[in-house]
GULUM-34965 format. One record per residue (C-alpha): x, y, z negated; residue number from 1. Coordinates in steps of 0.2 Angstrom, whole numbers, plus 2048, in hexadecimal, padded with zeros to 3 digits. Each point is the difference from the previous one (the first is absolute). Example, Ala and Ser with C-alpha at 12.3 -4.5 7.8 and 13.67 -1.06 7.14 Angstrom:
BEGIN
BAFI    x    y    z  seq
BAFI  83E  7EA  7D9    1
BAFI  806  811  803    2
// end
This chain:
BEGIN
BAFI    x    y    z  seq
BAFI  800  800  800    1
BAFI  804  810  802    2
BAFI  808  80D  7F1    3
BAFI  7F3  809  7FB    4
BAFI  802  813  7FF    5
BAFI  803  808  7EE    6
BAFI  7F2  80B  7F9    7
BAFI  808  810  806    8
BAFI  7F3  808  808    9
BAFI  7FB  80B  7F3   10
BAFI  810  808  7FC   11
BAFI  802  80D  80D   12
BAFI  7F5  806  80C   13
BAFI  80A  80E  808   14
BAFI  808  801  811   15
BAFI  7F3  7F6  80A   16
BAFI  807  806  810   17
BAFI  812  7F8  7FB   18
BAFI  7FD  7F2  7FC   19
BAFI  7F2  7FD  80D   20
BAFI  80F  802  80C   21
BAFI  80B  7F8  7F7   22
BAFI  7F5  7EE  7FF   23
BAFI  7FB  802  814   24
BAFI  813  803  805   25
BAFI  808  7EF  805   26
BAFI  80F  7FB  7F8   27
BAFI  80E  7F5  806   28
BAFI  7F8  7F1  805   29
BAFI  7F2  803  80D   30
BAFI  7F2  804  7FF   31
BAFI  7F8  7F0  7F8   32
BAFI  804  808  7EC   33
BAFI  7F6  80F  808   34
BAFI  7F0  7F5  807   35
BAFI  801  7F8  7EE   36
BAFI  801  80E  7F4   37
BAFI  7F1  809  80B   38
BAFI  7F5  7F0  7FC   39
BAFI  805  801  7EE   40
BAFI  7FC  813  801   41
BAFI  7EF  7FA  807   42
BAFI  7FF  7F1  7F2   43
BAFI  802  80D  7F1   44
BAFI  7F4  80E  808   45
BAFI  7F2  7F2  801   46
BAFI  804  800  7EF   47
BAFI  7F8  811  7FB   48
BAFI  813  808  800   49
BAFI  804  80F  80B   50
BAFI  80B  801  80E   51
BAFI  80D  809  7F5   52
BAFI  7FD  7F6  7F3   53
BAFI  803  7F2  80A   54
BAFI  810  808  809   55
BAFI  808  805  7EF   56
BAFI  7FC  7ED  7F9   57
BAFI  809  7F9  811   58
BAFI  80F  80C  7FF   59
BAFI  803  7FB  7EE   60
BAFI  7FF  7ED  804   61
BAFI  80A  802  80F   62
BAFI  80F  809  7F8   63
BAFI  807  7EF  7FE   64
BAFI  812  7F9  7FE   65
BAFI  812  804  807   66
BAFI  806  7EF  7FC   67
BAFI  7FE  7EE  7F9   68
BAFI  80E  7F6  7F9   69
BAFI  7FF  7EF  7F7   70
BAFI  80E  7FD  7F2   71
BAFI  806  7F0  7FB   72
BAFI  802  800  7EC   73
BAFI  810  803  800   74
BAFI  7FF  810  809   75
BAFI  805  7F9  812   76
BAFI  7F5  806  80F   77
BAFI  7F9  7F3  809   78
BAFI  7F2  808  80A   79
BAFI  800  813  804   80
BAFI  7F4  808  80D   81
BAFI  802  813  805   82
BAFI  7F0  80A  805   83
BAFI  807  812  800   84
BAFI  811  7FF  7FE   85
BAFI  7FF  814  7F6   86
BAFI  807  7F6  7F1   87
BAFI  811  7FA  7FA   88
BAFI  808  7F0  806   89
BAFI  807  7FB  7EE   90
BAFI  7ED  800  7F9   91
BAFI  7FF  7F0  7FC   92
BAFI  813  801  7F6   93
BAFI  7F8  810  7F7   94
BAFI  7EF  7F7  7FA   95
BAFI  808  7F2  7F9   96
BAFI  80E  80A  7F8   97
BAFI  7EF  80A  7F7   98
BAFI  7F6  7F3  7FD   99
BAFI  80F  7F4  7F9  100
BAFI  804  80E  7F4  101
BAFI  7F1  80B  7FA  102
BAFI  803  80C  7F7  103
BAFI  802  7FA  7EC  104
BAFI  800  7EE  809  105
BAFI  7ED  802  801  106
BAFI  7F7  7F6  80F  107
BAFI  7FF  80C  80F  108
BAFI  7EF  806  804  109
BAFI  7F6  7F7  810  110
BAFI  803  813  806  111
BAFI  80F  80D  7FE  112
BAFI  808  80E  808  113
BAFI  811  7FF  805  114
BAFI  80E  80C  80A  115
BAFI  7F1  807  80B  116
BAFI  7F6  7F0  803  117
BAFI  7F2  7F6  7F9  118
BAFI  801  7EE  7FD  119
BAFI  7F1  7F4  7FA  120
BAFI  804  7F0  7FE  121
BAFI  7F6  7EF  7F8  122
BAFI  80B  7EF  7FC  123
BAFI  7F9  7F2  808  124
BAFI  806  7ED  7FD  125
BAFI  811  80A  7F9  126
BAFI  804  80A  80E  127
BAFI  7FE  813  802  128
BAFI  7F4  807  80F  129
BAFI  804  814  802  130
BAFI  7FA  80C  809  131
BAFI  807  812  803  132
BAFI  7F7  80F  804  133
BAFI  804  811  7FE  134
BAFI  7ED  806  803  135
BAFI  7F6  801  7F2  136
BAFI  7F5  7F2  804  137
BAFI  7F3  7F5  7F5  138
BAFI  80B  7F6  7F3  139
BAFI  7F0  7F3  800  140
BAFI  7FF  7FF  812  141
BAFI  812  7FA  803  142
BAFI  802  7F6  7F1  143
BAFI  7F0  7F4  806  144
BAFI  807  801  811  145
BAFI  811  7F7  7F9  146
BAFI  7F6  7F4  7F7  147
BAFI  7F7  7FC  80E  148
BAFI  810  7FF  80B  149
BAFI  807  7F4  7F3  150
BAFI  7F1  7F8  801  151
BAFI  7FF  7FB  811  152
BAFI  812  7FC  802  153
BAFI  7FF  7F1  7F3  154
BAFI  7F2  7FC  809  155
BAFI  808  7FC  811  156
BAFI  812  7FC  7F8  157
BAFI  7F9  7F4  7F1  158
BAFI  80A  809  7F4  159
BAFI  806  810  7FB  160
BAFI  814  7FC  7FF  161
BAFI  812  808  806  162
BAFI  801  7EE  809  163
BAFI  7F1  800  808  164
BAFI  7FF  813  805  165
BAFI  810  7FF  808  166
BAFI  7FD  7EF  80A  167
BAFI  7F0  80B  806  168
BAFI  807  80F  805  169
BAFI  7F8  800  811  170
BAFI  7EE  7FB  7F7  171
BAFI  801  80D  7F4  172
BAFI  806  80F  80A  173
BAFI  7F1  7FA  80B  174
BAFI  7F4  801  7F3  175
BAFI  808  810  7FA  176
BAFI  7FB  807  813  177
BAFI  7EF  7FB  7FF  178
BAFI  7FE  806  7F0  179
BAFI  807  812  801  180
BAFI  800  80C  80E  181
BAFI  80D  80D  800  182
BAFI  7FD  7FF  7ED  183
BAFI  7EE  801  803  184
BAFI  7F7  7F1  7F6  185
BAFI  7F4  7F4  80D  186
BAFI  7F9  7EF  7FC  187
BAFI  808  7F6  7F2  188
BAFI  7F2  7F2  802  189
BAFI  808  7EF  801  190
BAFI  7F5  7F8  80D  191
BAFI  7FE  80E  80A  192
BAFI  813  802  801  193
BAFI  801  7EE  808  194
BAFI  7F9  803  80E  195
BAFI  810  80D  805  196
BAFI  80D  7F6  7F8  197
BAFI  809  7F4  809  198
BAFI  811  7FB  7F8  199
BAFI  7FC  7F2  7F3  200
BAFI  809  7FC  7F0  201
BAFI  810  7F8  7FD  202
BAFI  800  7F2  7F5  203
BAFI  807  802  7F0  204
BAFI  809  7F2  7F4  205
BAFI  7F3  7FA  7F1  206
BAFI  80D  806  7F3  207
BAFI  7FE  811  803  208
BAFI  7EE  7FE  7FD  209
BAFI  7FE  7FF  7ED  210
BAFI  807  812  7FD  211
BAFI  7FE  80E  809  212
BAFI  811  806  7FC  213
BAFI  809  7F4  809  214
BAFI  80D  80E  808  215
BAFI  80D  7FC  80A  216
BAFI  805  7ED  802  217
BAFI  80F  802  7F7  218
BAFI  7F6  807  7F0  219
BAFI  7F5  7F1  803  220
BAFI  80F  7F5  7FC  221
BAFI  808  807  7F3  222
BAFI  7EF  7FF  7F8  223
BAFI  7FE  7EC  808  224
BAFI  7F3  803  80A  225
BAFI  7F5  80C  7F2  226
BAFI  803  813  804  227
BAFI  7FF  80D  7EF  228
BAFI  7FA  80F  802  229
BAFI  80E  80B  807  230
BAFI  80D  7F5  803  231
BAFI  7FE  7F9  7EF  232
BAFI  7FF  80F  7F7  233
BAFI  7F1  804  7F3  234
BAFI  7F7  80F  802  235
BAFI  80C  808  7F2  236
BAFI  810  7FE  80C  237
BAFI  809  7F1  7F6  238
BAFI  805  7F3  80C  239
BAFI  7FB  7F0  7F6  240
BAFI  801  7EC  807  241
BAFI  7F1  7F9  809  242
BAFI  7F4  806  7F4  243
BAFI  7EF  804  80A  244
BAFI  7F8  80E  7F9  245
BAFI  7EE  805  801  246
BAFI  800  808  80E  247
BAFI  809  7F3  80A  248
BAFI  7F3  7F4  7F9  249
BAFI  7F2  80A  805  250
BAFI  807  805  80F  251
BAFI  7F2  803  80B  252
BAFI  7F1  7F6  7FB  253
BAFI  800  7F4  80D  254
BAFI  813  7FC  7FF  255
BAFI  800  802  7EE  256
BAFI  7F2  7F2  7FD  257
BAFI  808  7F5  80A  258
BAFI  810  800  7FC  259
BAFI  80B  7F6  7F2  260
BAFI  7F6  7FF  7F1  261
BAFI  7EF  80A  805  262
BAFI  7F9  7F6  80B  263
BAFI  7F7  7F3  7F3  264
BAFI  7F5  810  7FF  265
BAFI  7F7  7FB  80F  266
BAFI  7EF  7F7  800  267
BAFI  7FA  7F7  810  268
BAFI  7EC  801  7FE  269
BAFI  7FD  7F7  80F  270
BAFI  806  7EE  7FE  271
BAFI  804  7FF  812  272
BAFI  80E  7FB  809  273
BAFI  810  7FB  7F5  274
BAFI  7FF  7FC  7EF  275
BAFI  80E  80A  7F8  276
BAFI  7FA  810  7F9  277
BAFI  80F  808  802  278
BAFI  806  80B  80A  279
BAFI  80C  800  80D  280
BAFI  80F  80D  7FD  281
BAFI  7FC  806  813  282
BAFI  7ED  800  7FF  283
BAFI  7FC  813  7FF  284
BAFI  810  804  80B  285
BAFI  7F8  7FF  810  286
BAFI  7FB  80C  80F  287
BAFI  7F1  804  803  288
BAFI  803  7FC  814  289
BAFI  7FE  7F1  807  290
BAFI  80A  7F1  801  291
BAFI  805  7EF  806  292
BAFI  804  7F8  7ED  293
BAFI  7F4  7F6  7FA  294
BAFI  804  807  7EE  295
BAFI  7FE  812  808  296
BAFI  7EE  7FD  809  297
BAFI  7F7  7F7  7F0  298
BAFI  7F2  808  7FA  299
BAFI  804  809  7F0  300
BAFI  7F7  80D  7F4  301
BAFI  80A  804  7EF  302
BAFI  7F8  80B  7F6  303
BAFI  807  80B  7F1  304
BAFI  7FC  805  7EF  305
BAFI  810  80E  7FD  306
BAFI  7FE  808  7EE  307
BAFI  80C  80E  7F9  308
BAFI  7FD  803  7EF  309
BAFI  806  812  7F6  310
BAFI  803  7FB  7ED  311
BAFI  805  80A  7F3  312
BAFI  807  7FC  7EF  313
BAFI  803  809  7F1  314
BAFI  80E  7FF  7F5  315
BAFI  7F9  7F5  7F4  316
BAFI  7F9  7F3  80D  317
BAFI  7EF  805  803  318
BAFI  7F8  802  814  319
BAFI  7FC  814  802  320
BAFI  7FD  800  810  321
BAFI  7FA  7F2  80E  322
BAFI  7F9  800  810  323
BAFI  801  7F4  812  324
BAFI  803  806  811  325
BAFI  7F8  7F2  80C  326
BAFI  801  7FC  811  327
BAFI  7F8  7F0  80C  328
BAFI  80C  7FF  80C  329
BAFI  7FB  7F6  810  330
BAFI  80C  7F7  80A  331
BAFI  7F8  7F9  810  332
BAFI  806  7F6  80C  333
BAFI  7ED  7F7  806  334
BAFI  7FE  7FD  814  335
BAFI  7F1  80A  806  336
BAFI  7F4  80A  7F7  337
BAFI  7F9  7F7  7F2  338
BAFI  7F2  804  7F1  339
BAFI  80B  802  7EF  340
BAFI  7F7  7FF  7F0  341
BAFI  809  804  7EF  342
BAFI  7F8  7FE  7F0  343
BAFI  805  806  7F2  344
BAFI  7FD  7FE  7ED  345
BAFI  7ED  801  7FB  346
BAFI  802  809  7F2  347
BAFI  80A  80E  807  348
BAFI  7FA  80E  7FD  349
BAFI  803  814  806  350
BAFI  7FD  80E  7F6  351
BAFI  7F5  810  805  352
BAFI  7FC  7F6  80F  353
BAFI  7ED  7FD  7FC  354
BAFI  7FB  80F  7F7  355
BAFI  80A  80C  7F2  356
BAFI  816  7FE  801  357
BAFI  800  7FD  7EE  358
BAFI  7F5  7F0  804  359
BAFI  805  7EE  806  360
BAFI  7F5  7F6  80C  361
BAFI  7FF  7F2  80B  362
BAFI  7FC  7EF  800  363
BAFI  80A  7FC  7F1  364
BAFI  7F5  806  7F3  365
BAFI  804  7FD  7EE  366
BAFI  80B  7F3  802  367
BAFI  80B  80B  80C  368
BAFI  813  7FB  7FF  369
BAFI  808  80C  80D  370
BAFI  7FE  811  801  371
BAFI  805  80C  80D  372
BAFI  7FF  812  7FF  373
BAFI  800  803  812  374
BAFI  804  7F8  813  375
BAFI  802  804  812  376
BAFI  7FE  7F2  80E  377
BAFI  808  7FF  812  378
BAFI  7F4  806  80F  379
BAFI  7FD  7EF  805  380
BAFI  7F9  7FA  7F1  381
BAFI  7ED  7FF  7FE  382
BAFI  7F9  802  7F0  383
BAFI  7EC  7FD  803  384
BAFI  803  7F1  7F3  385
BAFI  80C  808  7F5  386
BAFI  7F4  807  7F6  387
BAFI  7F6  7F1  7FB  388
BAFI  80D  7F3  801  389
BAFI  810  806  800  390
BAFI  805  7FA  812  391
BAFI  809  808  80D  392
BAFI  7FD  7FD  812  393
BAFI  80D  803  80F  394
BAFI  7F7  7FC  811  395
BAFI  811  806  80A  396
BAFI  810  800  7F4  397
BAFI  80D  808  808  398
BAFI  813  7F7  805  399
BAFI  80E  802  7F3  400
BAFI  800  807  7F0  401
BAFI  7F1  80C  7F8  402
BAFI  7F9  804  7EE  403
BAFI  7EF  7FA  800  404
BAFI  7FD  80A  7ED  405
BAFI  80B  809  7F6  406
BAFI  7F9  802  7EE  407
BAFI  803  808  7F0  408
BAFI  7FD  7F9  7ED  409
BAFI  802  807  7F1  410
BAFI  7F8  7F4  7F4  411
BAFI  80B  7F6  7EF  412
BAFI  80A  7F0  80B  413
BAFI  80D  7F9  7F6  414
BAFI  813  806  804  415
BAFI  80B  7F2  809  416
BAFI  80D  807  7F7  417
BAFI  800  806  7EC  418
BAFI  812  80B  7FD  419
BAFI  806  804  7EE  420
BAFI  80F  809  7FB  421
BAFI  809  803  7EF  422
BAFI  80E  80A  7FB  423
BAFI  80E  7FA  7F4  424
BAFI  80C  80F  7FA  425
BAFI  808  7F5  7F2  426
BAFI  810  803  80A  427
BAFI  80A  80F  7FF  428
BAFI  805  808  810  429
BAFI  7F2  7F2  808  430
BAFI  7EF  801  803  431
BAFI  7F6  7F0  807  432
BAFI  7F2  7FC  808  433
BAFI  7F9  7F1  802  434
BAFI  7F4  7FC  810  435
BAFI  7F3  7F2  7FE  436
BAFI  7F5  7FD  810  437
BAFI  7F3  7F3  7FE  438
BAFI  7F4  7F7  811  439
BAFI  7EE  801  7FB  440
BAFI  7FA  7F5  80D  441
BAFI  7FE  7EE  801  442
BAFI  80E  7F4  7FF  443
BAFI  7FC  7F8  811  444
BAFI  804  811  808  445
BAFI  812  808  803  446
BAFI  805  812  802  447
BAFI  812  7FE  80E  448
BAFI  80A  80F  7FE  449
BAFI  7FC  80B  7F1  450
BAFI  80B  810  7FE  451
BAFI  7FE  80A  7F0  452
BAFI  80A  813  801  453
BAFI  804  808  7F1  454
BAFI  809  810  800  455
BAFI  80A  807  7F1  456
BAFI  803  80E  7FB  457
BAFI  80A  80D  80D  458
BAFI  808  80C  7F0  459
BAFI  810  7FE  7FE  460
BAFI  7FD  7FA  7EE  461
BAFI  7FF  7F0  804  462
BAFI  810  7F9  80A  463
BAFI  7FD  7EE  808  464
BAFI  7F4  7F4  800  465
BAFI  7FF  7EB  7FF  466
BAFI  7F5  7F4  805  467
BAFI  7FD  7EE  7F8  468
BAFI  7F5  7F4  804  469
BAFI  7FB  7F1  7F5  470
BAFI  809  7F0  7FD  471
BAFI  7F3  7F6  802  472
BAFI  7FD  806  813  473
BAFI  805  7F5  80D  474
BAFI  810  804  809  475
BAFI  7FC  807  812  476
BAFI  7EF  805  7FC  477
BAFI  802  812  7F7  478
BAFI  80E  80F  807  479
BAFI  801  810  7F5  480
BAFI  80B  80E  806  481
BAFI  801  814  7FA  482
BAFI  803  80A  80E  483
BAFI  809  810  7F8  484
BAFI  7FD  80C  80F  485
BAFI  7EC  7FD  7FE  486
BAFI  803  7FF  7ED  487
BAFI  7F3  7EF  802  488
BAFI  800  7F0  7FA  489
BAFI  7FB  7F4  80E  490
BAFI  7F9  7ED  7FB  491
BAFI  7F9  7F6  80C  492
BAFI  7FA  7EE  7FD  493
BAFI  7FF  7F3  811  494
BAFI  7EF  7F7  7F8  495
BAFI  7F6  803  7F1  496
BAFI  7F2  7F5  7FC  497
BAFI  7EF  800  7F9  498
BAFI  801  802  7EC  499
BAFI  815  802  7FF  500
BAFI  808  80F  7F5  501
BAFI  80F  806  806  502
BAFI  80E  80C  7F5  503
BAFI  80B  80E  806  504
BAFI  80D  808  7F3  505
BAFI  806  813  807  506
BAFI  810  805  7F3  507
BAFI  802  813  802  508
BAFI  810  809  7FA  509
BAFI  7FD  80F  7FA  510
BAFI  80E  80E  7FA  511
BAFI  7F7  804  7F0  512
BAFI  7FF  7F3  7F1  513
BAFI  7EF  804  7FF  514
BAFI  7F3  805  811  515
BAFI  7F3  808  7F8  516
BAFI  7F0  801  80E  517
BAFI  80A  7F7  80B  518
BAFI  7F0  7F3  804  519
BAFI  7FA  80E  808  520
BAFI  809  803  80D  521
BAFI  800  7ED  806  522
BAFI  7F4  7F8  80B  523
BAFI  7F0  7FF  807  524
BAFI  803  7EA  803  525
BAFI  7F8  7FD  811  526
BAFI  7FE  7F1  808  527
BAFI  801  7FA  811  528
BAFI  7F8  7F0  805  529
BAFI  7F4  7F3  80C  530
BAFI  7F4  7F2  7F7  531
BAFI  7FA  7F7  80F  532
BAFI  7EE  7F6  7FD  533
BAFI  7FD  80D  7F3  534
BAFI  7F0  80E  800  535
BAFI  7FE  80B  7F5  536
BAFI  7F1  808  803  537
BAFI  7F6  7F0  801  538
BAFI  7FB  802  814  539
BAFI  7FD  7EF  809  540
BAFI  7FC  7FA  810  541
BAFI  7F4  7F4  7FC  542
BAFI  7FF  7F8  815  543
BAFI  807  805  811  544
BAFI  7F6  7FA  80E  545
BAFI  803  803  813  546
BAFI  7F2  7FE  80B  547
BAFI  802  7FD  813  548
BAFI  80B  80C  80C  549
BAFI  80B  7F1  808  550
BAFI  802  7EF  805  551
BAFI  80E  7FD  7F1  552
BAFI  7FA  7ED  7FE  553
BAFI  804  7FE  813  554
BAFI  811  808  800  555
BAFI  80E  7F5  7FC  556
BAFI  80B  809  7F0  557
BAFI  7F0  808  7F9  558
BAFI  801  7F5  7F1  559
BAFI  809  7EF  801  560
BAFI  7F4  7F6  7F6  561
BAFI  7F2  7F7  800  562
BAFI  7F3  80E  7FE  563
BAFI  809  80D  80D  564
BAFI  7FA  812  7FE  565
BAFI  808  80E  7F9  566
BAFI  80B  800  7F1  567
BAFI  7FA  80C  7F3  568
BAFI  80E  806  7F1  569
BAFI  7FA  80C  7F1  570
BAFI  80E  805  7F5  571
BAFI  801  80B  7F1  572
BAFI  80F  80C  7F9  573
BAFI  804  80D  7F0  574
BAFI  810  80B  803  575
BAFI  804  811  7F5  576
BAFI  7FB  810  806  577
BAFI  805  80A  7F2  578
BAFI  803  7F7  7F2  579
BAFI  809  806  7F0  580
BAFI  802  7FF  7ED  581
BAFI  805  80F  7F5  582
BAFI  80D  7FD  7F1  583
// end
């Protein structure tokens, strides 16, 4: 679909005759961006808008981008597409120099000015997509236009990677021309993009599927075969040994599930086809186009519950803030145009949706279990039997990847992770802390690659800092490290399960016998992690049910059993937002 245009229309009103010109003057390009912008002049004056309202909205829209680079996590540039060519050459060395060291080593913003340019970025499967403008164009515009450009490439290259972006150079720059005209944003629908692509994918090996920070192949075996983030760096900078972290784990969702240790998350709910219900590490990796593999042309629907929880703790332990971000994500790879039908919990219910926003209501009733405050759904849904039964109809799913409903909940769930700390000053010239982090969830679940940060403090009271972690750890399994130019204590541990308490010891030096108040200045704990097969708000797909849209039985590869038909995977997962603990 196409991006729609920012609600600009009200802002200014002035210079009619300007900018009237200015929309009917064809740009570089020919004259079909003219014939298009008119009919989307005529589209928003049917709309009740005025043709200088209308002009101003389409001058504001099409004030697009200079430039679109792609950067690989380490910084390297592995796909760069100039529109304008009125910026630098060295952008991409300057935005990663910025963004790899904000200011008081904050996170960069998705948007920041730098030496005369504008750079808005999003991080997608680990790699940075910029773009560059020097116009002063919608923030929100651009930054859903690189999503979408992300989007649409893992759709046709399987998988968001250095590797695979740089074996489908010619595919991506491509899409990148269909995509974008002269800067100008056109279509960034997968399907409709098919019909005016015509390279196909390059195969990739399976084990750059289970991350999507595979990098280069000589990262890959330095790591054996499993990328970390960065070239095995942590998001702190420490270079550490083949410790995956969360965002490795949870490395695009697709990826992430199925790669090692995630992908016992997935459920197959339709019993066809083979009986394993696992995953394969290259299930999710795979284009969108057409092809002769039998693996490639089966019949597969996978969709996923992604939740983000924001927790807060207070100093002595207790939750004082907690809320979910929620997304069902759709990954489908079905032949022809089938009827889809997701139901969800029964007793889900929406607040303010029925009558007053203080209200809940739905099908639930009293005995209501999952609450959400709000949701939005995907343009294809159809939700004539939401209402009344919770069920979500798609009569034509697009291609590729798409969020069918994002959601939001801030009802009481039950933390994954519980975080105490205490402080020992029994020491002269030494304070401790001692870390405790706790999994709340159930045994038969496992959290692969928790990181918990803890800065100290950056006075110069206090000199160095040590990290010990408990004897009774197993050796391999835990890595502590301070890293004295971030003044942070970094611990990551390679698999935590369901119910196990783990310790971390941090020895501060301190030039003073005594540090009076020196507790606070350390901290916030925060936490970094993926529980696959977790949920914490308590949403469920109770069925997934495809109805008609192609002769899958008949076609050899669309299941590989004895009841052929599409295979149909529904897989749940909980990673950190923004989750921290105050000492």
């Amino acid at each position: 679909a196409r991006l729609p245009c920012p609600p600009h229309a009200g802002l200014v009103r002035g210079a009619s005759a300007r900018v009237s010109r200015r929309v009917d003057t064809p740009f570089r390009g020919g004259g079909a961006r003219v014939a298009r912008t008119r009919r989307a002049s005529r589209a928003l004056q049917s709309l009740g808008t005025s043709r200088t309202e209308a002009a101003h909205v389409l001058s504001r829209a099409s004030t697009m981008i200079s430039q679109l680079f792609i950067l690989a996590p380490r910084g390297d540039t592995v796909v760069k597409k100039e529109f304008r060519f009125d910026v630098p050459k060295n952008t991409p060395e300057v935005f990663f120099r910025a963004a790899r060291f904000w200011r008081d080593n904050e996170k960069a913003p998705a948007v920041f000015h730098e030496r005369g340019v504008n750079y808005l970025h999003v991080k997608a499967s680990g790699m940075f997509v910029v773009a560059t403008t020097r116009r002063n164009a919608s923030p929100s515009l651009i930054l859903e236009l690189l999503l979408r450009v992300a989007r649409v490439i893992k759709d046709y290259c399987g998988v968001l990677t250095e590797d695979a972006l740089r074996k489908n150079a010619i595919l991506v720059y491509e899409l990148l021309d269909e995509m974008l005209d002269h800067g100008y944003a056109q279509s960034t629908n997968t399907d409709s993009l098919k019909h005016r692509v015509h390279n196909e994918p390059a195969p990739l090996p399976v084990g750059n599927a289970d991350g999507a920070h595979a990098g280069s192949p000589a990262n890959a075996r330095r790591t054996g075969g499993r990328a970390v983030s960065g070239g095995s760096r942590n998001d702190g900078g420490v270079a550490f040994g083949n410790f995956p972290n969360a965002a490795t784990v949870f490395a695009g969702v697709s990826a992430a599930m199925s790669g090692s240790g995630v992908s016992g998350g997935a459920v197959k709910v339709s019993g066809m086809g083979t009986a394993n219900a696992r995953i394969a590490a290259d299930a999710t990796a795979r284009s969108v186009l057409a092809s002769n593999s039998q693996v490639s042309n089966r019949d597969e629907i996978f969709v996923d519950v992604v939740e983000k929880v924001n927790v807060t703790f207070s100093a002595a332990g207790h939750v004082v803030a907690q809320d979910v971000d929620g997304a069902i994500r759709v990954r489908n790879f079905l032949h022809g145009e089938p009827r889809i039908r997701v139901a969800l919990s029964e007793d889900l219910v929406i607040g303010g949706r029925f009558g007053e926003s203080s209200t809940f209501s739905g099908s639930g009733g009293d005995y209501a279990t999952c609450f959400l405050d709000d949701c939005n759904f995907h343009e294809c849904a159809d939700l004539s039997s939401f209402d009344a039964e919770r069920v979500l109809n798609v009569d034509v799913a697009p291609r590729g990847e798409f969020a069918l409903m994002n959601y939001r909940s801030s009802a009481d769930f039950e933390p994954p992770f519980l975080v105490e700390t205490n402080f020992f000053e029994d020491v002269e010239y030494q304070v401790a802390c001692e870390i405790s982090i706790r999994a709340t969830f159930s045994n038969t679940l496992a959290c692969s690659g928790l990181v918990v940060k803890f800065p100290v403090p950056k006075s110069k009271r206090v000199v160095a800092a040590t990290a010990a972690i408990a004897k009774s750890a197993p050796a391999g399994s835990q890595h502590a490290a301070y890293h004295e130019h971030d003044r942070v204590v970094l611990w990551q541990l390679k698999r935590v399960k369901g119910g196990e308490t783990h310790t971390l010891r941090v020895s501060m030096s301190t030039r003073e016998p005594r540090a009076p108040n020196i507790k606070k200045e350390c901290g916030p704990v925060s936490l970094s992690f993926a529980v696959p097969s977790l949920n914490a708000s308590r949403l469920k797909v109770r069925y997934l049910t495809i109805d008609g849209g192609g002769n899958s039985k008949k076609r050899p590869g669309a299941g590989g059993g004895v009841n052929d038909g599409p295979h149909r995977w529904v897989r749940y997962v909980t990673k950190s937002n923004n989750f921290v603990a105050r000492v």
